[in-house]
Steps between C-alpha positions, in 0.01 A plus 500: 500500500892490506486724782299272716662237429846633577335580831358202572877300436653783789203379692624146479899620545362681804348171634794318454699751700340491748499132544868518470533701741296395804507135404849433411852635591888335543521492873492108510729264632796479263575180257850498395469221276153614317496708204265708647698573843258576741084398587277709292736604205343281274180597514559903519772475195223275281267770591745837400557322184103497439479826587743608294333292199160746633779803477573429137151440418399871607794648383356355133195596516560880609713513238221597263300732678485870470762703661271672776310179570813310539666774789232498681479127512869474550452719825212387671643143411821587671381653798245172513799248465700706750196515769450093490872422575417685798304138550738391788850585621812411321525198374850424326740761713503652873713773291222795634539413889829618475329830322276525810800420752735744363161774462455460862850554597546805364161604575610513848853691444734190448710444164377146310902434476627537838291195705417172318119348593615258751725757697349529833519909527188508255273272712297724569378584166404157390167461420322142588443458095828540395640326820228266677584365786651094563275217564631269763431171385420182736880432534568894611657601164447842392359458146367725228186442349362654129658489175625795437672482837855373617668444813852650600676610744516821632876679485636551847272306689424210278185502586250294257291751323280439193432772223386563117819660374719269291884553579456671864842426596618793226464836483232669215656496103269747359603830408381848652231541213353189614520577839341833493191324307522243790463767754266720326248149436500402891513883617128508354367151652481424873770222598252257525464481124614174304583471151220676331678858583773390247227302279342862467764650423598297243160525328555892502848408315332270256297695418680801474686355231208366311400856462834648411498215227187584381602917488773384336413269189206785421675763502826302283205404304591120542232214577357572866439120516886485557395603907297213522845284527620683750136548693402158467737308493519220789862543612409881606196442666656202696872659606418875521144459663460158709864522511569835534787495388747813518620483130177621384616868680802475262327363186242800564786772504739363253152511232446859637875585447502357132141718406695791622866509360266400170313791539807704529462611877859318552542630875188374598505193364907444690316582787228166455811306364693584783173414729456210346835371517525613916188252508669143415833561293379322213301767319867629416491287193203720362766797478708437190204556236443876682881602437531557126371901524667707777571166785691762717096631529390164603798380687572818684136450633481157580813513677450793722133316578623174560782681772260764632267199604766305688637834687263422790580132543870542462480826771322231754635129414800584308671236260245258674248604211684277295265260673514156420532549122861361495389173675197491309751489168712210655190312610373498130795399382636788290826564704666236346395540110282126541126604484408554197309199340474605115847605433620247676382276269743646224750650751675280810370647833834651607492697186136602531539869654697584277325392202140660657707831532626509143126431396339760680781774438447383058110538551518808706743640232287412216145609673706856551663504192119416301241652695281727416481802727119587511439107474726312709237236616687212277812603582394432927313190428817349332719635774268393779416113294858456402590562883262229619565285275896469569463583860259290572342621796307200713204708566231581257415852644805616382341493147288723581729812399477318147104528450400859457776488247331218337206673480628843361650293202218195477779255462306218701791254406695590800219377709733237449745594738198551782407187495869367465558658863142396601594182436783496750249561760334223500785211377792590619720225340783675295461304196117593466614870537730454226304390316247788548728747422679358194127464355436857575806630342385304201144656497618864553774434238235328256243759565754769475565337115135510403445824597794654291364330201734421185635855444610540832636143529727538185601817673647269794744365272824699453534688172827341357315198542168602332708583215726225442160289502355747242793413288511116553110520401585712156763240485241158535269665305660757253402545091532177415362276722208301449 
């Protein structure tokens, strides 16, 4: 009876994915002054938050059934969830147009660093979905019609063109990991194909990690209900599938990099790290909790990866494979120390790099220093949580490097920080997102408490000071009183 009716509540999740999908996305005409900046965030964000109420609700109830039941629901529910955000193309980034853009470049001999998408000397390689023509209007404007398209001008000629890609003035960011997937995605679609190419692909990835998570918990012999936070959970289904989102490539091979160096097969598991971290950057911060048995195993492989997978790009583009990372970093606002919305509510803006800096290099310390070599799964989810947290990233795919990690420990209080950078997504004001944060460091820190239970909490205070209060309790209460 549980069983069915855990089934029947992904039924209902699926149904509301796939309304949010096809019916809603945040392509509308921006409101600077609303709260919810631009036509149709409203409605999709009440909507994620009641499918995230449906999320919890199946999480609970597959909590209690048997081990073998629960996988297989976990999987088929997964691929399910995965197949429905296939609903409709992307609807809150254009972030996978620039995967098919720099796939077909390369696809026909070019390097994705050397040309940006409006340089004339790849005209001829645009296809009419990713750059439909201008509409002349009644006055004899060129205009662009759709709304996942924008108008620019062409380098060199200044032509108006209109395309998909967002930033087409700039040359590609992502790194040759990411590239090579790009390439490898379009090489087996004809050019003709839209977003689904990328949509498939990122259902493979999903649920390529749901089973690794599943493998994983049996075999540890921890709850295999734990995948079903990764495997349903809406954020996944929404930015690696409808999204497709790149950092799912990087969550997948940081997860397969951790199961390995636990395992002991060190070299192996440098080589996913190094992968992984040749995919977006980011997954670097996964690294410190595989260093405490023989690093120079791990690092010696993830380096030599990471550089062997550049070797071709550097050979053909040179220092141009840089790409427009360093702009990218200005444009967010890190270059000068100011973008970082939690700290700076303790720490003036100016002084805000710094103080992020000195808090990731005292958690990656500690996560080393503690860890657990054959379990290092709490030690990444810190790492990677802490690191969202005080970097504050303004996209919410970016957390999902922290979710497999979530679900190889169960600690569902850092959920939290998802929906913090969710949040962000859909209100944009500062003081909202500051607000979002603070009350996820408060949950994870609260949850964090509970879970270590009195013993371990006493433990958090230093002993001098557990035993001066020993003494001033004797003291209070010694033979005599009363």
């Amino acid at each position: 009876m549980r069983t069915a009716l855990t089934a029947f509540v992904l039924v209902v999740m699926a149904a509301l994915t796939g309304w949010s999908v096809v019916a809603f996305d945040l392509f509308g005409d921006a409101d600077d002054e609303a709260f919810f900046r631009r036509e149709g965030a409203a409605p999709l964000f009440w909507l994620v938050v009641v499918i995230w109420v449906v999320f919890g609700a199946a999480v609970l109830l597959v909590r209690k059934l048997p081990a073998r039941s629960a996988a297989a629901l976990i999987i088929l529910g997964s691929v399910g969830l995965g197949a429905v955000a296939m609903a409709g193309p992307p609807n809150t980034s254009t972030d996978s147009a620039r995967y098919a853009w720099d796939g077909i470049v390369q696809n026909a001999g070019e390097s994705p660093y050397r040309y940006t998408p409006a340089d004339p000397e790849l005209r001829d390689l645009r296809p009419d979905w990713l750059y439909p023509k201008t509409v002349v209007g009644s006055d004899g404007a060129a205009t662009c019609e759709g709304k996942r398209i924008i108008g620019v001008r062409e380098e060199e000629t200044h032509e108006p063109m209109c395309t998909a890609l967002n930033r087409p003035k700039v040359p590609t960011i992502y790194p040759p990991m990411a590239e090579l997937f790009f390439a490898g995605v379009r090489a087996a679609v004809p050019v003709t194909a839209e977003y689904w190419a990328f949509q498939a692909a990122g259902l493979l990835m999903m649920t390529a990690v749901t089973l690794l998570l599943v493998r994983a918990l049996r075999k540890r012999g921890k709850p295999v209900w734990w995948a079903a936070l990764w495997a349903w959970c809406p954020l996944v289904a929404s930015e690696v599938v409808t999204n497709s989102h790149v950092d799912a490539l990087g969550a997948l091979l940081a997860l397969a990099a951790s199961l390995l160096v636990a395992g002991g097969m060190r070299w192996r598991g440098g080589i996913a790290l190094g992968a992984a971290i040749a995919t977006k950057l980011i997954p670097v911060i996964a690294a410190p909790a595989l260093l405490r048995k023989q690093p120079w195993k791990v690092i010696t492989a993830a380096v030599v990866t990471f550089a062997l997978l550049y070797v071709p790009y550097v050979l053909s583009t040179g220092i141009a494979v840089l790409g427009y990372l360093p702009g990218y970093l200005q444009e967010e606002g890190y270059g000068d120390g100011g973008r970082f919305p939690l700290v700076e509510l303790v720490v003036p803006g100016q002084y805000g790099l710094i103080a992020v800096g000195l808090i990731l290099a005292v958690t990656a310390g500690l996560v080393w220093w503690r860890t657990d070599p054959a379990d290092p799964w709490l030690g990444q989810l810190v790492m990677i949580g802490v690191t969202l947290l005080a970097v504050s990233p303004r996209y919410p795919w970016y957390a999902l490097l922290l979710i497999p990690f979530i679900a190889m420990t169960g600690r569902g209080e850092w959920f939290a920080v998802v929906a913090a950078l969710a949040l962000r997504l859909f209100a944009p004001d500062e003081w909202a997102w500051q607000i979002a944060l603070a009350a996820a460091l408060v949950i994870v820190v609260a949850g964090s408490l509970v879970r270590l239970g009195p013993d371990g909490r006493a433990r958090l205070i230093p002993a001098v000071v557990r035993r001066r209060l020993g003494r001033e309790r004797v003291t209070a209460g010694g033979p005599d009183a009363g």
